[in-house]
C-alpha positions in Angstrom: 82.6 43.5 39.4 84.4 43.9 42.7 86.9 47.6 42.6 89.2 47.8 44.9 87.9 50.0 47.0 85.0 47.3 47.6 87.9 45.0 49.2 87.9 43.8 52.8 91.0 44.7 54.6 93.7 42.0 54.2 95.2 42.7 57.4 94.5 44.0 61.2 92.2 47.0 62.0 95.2 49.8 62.2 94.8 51.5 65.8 93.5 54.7 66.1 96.7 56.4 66.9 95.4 60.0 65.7 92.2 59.4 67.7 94.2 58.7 71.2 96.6 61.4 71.1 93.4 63.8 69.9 92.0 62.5 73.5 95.0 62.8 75.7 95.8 66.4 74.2 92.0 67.2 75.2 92.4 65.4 78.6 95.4 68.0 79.5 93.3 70.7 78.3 91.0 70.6 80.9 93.3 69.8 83.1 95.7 73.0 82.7 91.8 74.6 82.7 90.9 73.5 85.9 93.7 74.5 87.5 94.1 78.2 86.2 90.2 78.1 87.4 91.4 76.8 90.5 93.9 79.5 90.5 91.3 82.6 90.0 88.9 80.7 92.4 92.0 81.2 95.0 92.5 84.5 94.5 89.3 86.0 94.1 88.4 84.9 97.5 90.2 88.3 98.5 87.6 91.5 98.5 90.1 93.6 96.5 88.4 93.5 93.0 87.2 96.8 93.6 89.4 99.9 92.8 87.1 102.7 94.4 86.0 103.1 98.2 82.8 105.1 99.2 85.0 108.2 99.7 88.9 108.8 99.0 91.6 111.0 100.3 92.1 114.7 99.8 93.7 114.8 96.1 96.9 116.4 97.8 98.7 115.7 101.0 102.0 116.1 102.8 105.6 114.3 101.6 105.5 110.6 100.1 102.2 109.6 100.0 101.8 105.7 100.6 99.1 103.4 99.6 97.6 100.6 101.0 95.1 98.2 100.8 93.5 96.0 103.4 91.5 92.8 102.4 89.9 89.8 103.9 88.8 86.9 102.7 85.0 87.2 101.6 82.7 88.2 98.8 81.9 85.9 96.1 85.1 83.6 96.6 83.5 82.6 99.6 80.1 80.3 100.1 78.7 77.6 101.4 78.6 76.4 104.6 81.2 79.3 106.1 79.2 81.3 105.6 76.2 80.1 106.5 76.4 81.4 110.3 79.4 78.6 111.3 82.3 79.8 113.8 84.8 79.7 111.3 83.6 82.2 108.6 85.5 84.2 106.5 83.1 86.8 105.0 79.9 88.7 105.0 77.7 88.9 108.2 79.0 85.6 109.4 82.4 87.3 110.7 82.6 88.9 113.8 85.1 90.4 116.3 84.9 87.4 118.5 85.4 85.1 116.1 89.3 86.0 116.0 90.9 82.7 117.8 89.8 81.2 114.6 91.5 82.9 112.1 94.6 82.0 110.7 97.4 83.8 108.6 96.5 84.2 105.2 93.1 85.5 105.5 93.5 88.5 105.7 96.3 91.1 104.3 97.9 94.9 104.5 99.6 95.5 101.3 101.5 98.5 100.7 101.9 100.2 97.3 106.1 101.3 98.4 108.2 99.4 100.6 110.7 102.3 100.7 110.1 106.5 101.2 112.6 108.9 102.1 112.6 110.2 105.7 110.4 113.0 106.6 106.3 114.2 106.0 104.8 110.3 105.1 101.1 110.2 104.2 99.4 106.7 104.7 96.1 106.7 102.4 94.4 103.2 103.9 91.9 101.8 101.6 89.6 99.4 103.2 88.6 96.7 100.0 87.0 94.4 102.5 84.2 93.1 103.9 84.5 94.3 107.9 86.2 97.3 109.9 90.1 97.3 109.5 92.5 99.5 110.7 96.4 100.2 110.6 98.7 101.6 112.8 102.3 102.2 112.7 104.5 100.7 115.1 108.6 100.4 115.0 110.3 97.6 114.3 112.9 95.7 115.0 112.8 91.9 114.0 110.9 90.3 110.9 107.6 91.8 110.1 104.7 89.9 110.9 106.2 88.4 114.1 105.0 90.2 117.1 103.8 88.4 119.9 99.9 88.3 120.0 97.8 88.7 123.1 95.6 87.0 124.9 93.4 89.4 123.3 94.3 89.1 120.1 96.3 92.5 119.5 99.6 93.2 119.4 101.4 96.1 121.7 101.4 99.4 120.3 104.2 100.2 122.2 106.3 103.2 120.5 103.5 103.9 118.0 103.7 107.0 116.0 100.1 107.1 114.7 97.1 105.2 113.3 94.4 105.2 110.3 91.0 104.5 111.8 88.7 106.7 110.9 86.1 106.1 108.1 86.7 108.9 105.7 88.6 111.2 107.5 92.1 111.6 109.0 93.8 109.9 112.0 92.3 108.0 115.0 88.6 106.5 114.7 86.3 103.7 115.5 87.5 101.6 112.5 87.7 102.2 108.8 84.7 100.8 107.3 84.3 98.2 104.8 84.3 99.8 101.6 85.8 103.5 103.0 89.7 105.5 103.1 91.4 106.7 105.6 94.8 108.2 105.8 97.1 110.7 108.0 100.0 112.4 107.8 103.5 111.6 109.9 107.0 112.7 110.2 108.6 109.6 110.0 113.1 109.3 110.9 115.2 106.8 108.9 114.1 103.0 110.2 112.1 100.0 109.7 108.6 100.6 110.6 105.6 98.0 110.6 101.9 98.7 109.7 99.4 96.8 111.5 95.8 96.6 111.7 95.7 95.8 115.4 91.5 94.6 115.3 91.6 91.7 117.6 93.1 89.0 115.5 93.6 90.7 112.4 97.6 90.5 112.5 97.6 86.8 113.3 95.6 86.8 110.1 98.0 88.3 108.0 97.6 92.2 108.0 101.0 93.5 108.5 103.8 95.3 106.4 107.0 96.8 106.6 107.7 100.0 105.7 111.4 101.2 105.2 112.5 104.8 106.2 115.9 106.2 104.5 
């Protein structure tokens, strides 16, 4: 006896509608994966996943006190063959002081936790969350930020400065805040635009700069 369920098909195989649009949904799955990897891959390449230095600044100091954080490209966003001893690199041992003509902007950045404080006592805390020496200086301004001419020698004038971070663990004027160290200092600061710099040969052209407004 022959049921109906033992029938052959009358008809045409019916597509596998279900089946495709199971496929393309997966398909733009890993698609919108891939890019928000992509995405994280990008912005890790910063050394700023660390919130504490070897040593911080005294719990109290003078006026508003300002943040900041300087970063460069390196750490585990960066491998291969940059690294691997090249001209260009970007992080660990393979980046050195004369190295700068190769940098570009974006690899490296000054960012400030305030872009506005009230005239008078200003303490800068500088964090250094990357892989070399930084450094930042304050400087007036009077055009955009980030558009000082750049020396032969890869710094900017420090013309007019009113004072600098760049000591490793201590207050004012150093040889360069080491990676993974704070500095900071205290300044009296009159109504203006300011810009903070880290004035390491190259390091501005890279990015490291930041306005700071004085009301």
């Amino acid at each position: 006896m022959t049921t109906l369920d033992d029938r052959a098909p009358s008809g045409p195989p019916r597509p596998a509608s279900g089946r495709r649009v199971a496929l393309i949904a997966g398909g733009a799955v890993v698609l919108v994966a891939g890019a928000v990897v992509a995405v994280a891959g990008a912005t890790g390449a910063f050394r700023s996943d660390s919130s504490s230095t070897a040593c911080s600044a005294p719990a109290s100091l003078p006026g508003t006190v300002v943040t900041t954080r300087l970063m460069n490209m390196g750490g585990t966003g960066m491998h291969g063959s940059m690294m691997s001893g090249g001209s260009v690199g970007m992080g660990g041992s393979a980046m050195h002081q004369s190295q700068w003509p190769t940098w570009t902007r974006g690899m490296m950045r000054l960012v400030t936790s305030v872009d506005t404080v009230p005239a008078g006592p200003v303490s800068i805390v500088a964090a250094n969350l990357g892989t070399i020496s930084h450094e930042l200086v304050v400087l007036p301004l009077t055009g955009p930020a980030g558009t000082r001419p750049v020396g032969a020698d890869g710094k900017v004038s420090e013309t007019g400065g009113l004072g600098e971070v760049s000591a490793s663990c201590a207050a004012g004027a150093g040889d360069g805040i080491r990676a993974g160290s704070t500095g900071w200092v205290t300044l009296t600061l009159t109504p203006g635009r300011y810009e903070l710099v880290c004035n390491l040969a190259g390091h501005y052209r890279a990015g490291m700069s930041a306005e700071l407004d004085v009301t």
